[in-house]
TIZATOR-66886 format. One record per residue (C-alpha): x, y, z. Coordinates in steps of 0.02 Angstrom, whole numbers, plus 50000, padded with zeros to 5 digits. Layout:
! TIZATOR-66886
XYZ...
! end
This chain:
! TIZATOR-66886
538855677056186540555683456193540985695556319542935703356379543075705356539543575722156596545425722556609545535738156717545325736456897544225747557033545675757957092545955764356894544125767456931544475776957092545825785156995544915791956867543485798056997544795806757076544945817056928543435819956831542015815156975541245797557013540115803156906540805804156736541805788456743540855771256720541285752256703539535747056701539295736256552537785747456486539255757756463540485747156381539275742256281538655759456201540445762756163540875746956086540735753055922540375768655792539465764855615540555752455536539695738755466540865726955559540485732955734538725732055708538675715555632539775709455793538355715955903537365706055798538065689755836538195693756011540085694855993540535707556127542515701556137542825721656083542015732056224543235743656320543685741656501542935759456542542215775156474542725793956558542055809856528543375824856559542485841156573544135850556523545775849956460546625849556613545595832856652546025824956504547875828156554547545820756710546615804456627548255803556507549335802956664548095789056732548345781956604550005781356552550385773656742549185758856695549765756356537548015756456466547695761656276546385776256257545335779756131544685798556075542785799256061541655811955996539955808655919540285790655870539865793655680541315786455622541395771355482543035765455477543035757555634544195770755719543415769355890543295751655929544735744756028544485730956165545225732156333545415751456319544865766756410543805777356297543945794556350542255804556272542445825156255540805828556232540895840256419542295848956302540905860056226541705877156252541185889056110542185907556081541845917155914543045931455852542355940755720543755950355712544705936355643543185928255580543575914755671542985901055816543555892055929542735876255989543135864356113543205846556033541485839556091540405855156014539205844655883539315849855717537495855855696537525864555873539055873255800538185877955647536535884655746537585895555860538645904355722536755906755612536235915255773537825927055748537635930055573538815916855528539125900855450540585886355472540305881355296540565863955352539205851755338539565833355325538125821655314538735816455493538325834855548536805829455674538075819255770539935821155718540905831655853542305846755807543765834655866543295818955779542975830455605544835837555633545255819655668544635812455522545045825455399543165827055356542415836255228540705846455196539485845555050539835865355019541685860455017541735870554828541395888154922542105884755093543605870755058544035856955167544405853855363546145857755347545715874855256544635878255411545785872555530546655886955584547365880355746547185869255909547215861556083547875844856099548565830656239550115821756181550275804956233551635813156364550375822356458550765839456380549835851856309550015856956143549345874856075549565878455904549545901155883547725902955812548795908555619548235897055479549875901655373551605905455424553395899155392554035892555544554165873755490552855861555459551205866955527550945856455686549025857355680548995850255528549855836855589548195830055692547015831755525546635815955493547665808655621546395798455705546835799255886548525792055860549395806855906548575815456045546745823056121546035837256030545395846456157544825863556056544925869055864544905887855796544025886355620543605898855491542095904855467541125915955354539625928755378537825920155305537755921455132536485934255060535745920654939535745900754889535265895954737535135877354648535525872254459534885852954387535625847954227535755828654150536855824254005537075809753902538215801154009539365802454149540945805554060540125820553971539605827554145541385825854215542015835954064541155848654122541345848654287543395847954252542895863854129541985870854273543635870354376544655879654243543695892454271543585902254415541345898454437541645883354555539985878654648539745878054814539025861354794539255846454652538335830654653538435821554500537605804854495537995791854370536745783654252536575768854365536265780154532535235794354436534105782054358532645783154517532975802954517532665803454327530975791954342530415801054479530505819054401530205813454255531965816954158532445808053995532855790754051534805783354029535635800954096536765805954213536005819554327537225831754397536355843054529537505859654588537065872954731537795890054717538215899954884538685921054897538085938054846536705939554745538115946454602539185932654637538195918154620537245925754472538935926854380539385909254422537765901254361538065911754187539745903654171539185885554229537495885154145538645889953980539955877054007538485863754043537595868153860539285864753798539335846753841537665843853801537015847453979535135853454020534485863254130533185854454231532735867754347533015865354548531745853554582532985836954613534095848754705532925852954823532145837954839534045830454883534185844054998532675841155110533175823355110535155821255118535295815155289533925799255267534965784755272533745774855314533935762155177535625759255243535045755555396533625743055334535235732855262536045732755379534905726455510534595710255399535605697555488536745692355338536425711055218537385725655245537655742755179539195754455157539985767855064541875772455013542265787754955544125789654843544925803054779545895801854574546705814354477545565822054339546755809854215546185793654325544385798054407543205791654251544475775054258544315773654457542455776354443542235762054310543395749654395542685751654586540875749054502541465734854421542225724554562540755727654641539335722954547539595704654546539765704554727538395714754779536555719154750536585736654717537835750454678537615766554693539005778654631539285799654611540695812154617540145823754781541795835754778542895842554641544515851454612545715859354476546695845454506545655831054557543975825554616543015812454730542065795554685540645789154819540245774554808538915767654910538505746654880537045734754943537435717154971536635701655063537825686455100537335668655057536915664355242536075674855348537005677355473538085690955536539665681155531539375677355365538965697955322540715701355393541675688555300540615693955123540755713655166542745712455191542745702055019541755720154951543105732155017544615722454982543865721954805543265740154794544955746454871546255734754765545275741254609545415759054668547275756754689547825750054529546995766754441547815777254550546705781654656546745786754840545855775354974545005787955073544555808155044543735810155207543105794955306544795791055359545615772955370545135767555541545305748055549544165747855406545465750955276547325748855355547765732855251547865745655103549085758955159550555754855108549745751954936549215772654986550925778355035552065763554993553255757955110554325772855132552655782855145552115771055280553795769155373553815788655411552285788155470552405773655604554155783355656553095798555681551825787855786553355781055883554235797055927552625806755983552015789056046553345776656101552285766856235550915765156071549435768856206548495781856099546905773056008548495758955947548145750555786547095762955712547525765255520548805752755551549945762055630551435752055771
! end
């Protein structure tokens, strides 16, 4: 077994209790150990193999952003690298840093609703389903529900520029984000004026979507949010083949009837969906959720259903939809591969332009299939401009061993991501880079592209102490 030793001594510890209590600071190694790692295949594979070389040196819980300003200073005196934590859902491997101080906002669960403004503001370690219970008992909805929902935490979805399966209806975290809290690495507080749009420069809160923890603490978000919606409805169609059913989803987007929700599986994934409702075998299955007044969504499902029939789409009823529904946060066949010594499972989700999605799609399945046992693929968000590939992939490495896993599941990414790339595609839509994927940024940005952004990460963070390394940043 490999195990760091802590690198921080007892009067950081002392330090730290100062500030937050001796009771939400800990260098036990039960500790160290639960926050050695998020849900990257990687970490868990190290665990595995008894490879503990990554654990942090301690773990703190601020109750408040005056704490975490406090823990920064500690910090920054002891030159010791933190890393932002929320609900640990992450799988990029953003979180997992060795020798750090992992600073968990959780206690940061403040929650302040202006329906005024329709608007709320949450301190960073509010859960995402927590969030969404407490607005339902209000009347209201964030519109925002990951698959990550039961665990993911506000600040780590601003982080990570995450994304909801309603994204059609409600957009994107930063078209909820309308402004924040943070710590800079210099110990200062940064509020952004709760506007979402004004010219006055670039918009600093946008700055810390997606930025990972590299350039400060988000300590409290003020979202959007919108009042329940009077109805939900669900639409199943299948078509002869994936192409046709991206035709008219691109249709569907020229039009002003965007769903709440898309889903559309290719032939490969739909295939057990299609067997098990009993669907015409060899189609692609596209299942959409609709999301407003009953006038509203009644309108929309004329224009889709009409735009479907025109690309030789069916209407299958709602039964898949529902039955995805009641089941869309079982990842429990993941999780079976992933606890095989030498299998693992994983998704990546890209982004292409409507011109370069179908050719992104076919090329990512492609350099995958020889390496892995199963691949799963389907386009989960769309755009006038654009839309999303998920891909999720099953593979089991010669030996079975964990060491052998890692060295086999980095072969699958480097493969999936360099085929991604040369159709011009984007790397990530909304899991982030992490550690996971930095070896392909400057593919993502080229090098300009990647210079400004390690100058940014310099001037806001010249001693490189917050969560260093992460998306391959300094």
């Amino acid at each position: 077994m490999v195990i760091n030793p802590p690198q921080a001594g007892t009067d950081i510890l002392e330090d730290l209790a100062r500030v937050v209590g001796p009771d939400y600071v800990s260098g036990h190694m039960a500790s160290r150990m639960a926050y050695t790692r998020g849900v990257w295949p990687v970490e868990l594979k190290r665990a595995q193999a008894g490879d503990w070389s990554y654990l942090p040196s301690l773990v703190v819980w601020p109750g408040n952003t005056s704490e975490v300003t406090q823990v920064v200073q500690v910090a920054r005196e002891r030159r010791l690298p933190l890393v932002p934590y929320g609900g640990g859902s992450g799988i990029v491997g953003g979180t997992c840093l060795a020798n750090s101080l992992v600073v968990d906002l959780k206690r940061l669960d403040s929650l302040d609703l202006n329906e005024t403004n329709q608007t709320v503001s949450a301190g960073s370690g509010v859960n995402g389903w927590h969030l969404e219970e407490w607005l339902n008992e209000r009347g209201y909805t964030s519109g925002h529900f990951p698959q990550s929902m039961n665990s993911a935490c506000v600040g780590g979805l601003v982080a990570t520029a995450s994304i909801g399966t309603f994204s059609g209806r409600y957009g994107k975290m930063d078209d909820l984000l309308v402004g924040l809290e943070a710590v800079l690495p210099n110990g200062k507080i940064l509020r952004t004026k709760p506007i979402p749009r004004r010219s006055s420069g670039p918009n600093l809160a946008q700055l810390f979507v997606g930025s990972e923890g590299a350039f400060g603490i988000i300590t409290e978000a003020t979202l959007r949010v919108w009042p329940k919606p009077e109805t939900r409805q669900w639409a199943v169609y299948t078509f002869p083949g994936t192409p046709a059913g991206l035709e008219a989803l691109r249709t569907c987007m020229r039009s002003e009837a965007q769903p709440a929700l898309v889903r559309l599986y290719d032939e490969a994934e739909s295939a057990a969906r299609i067997r098990h409702f009993g669907y015409p075998t060899g189609q692609a299955l596209l299942i959409l959720g609709f999301e407003g007044s009953a006038g509203f969504v009644a309108w929309q499902r004329q224009v889709v259903d009409q735009v479907c029939a025109d690309h030789q789409g069916i209407f299958r009823g709602d039964e898949a939809a529902l039955h995805w529904y009641r089941y869309r946060f079982d990842t429990s066949a993941m999780l079976r591969y992933n606890q095989k010594p030498g299998g693992f499972a994983d998704s990546l989700e890209v982004a292409a332009p409507w011109d370069r999605l179908e050719a992104v799609w076919r090329a990512m399945r492609g350099a995958l299939e020889p390496l892995c046992e199963q691949v799963h693929c389907h386009f989960s968000h769309v755009y006038p401009t654009e839309g999303s590939s998920y891909v999720i992939f099953y593979a089991q490495a010669e030996e079975n061993t964990p060491q052998a896993a890692i060295q086999h599941y980095l072969r699958c990414v480097e493969a999936a991501m360099q085929a991604c790339l040369a159709e011009g595609g984007s790397i990530s839509h909304h899991h982030g880079i992490g550690r996971g994927k930095q070896l392909w940024m400057e593919g993502e940005h080229g090098q300009p592209g990647l210079d400004l952004l390690n100058s940014l990460k310099q001037a806001i963070d010249p001693e490189n102490l917050f969560n260093p390394g992460v998306m391959g940043l300094a």
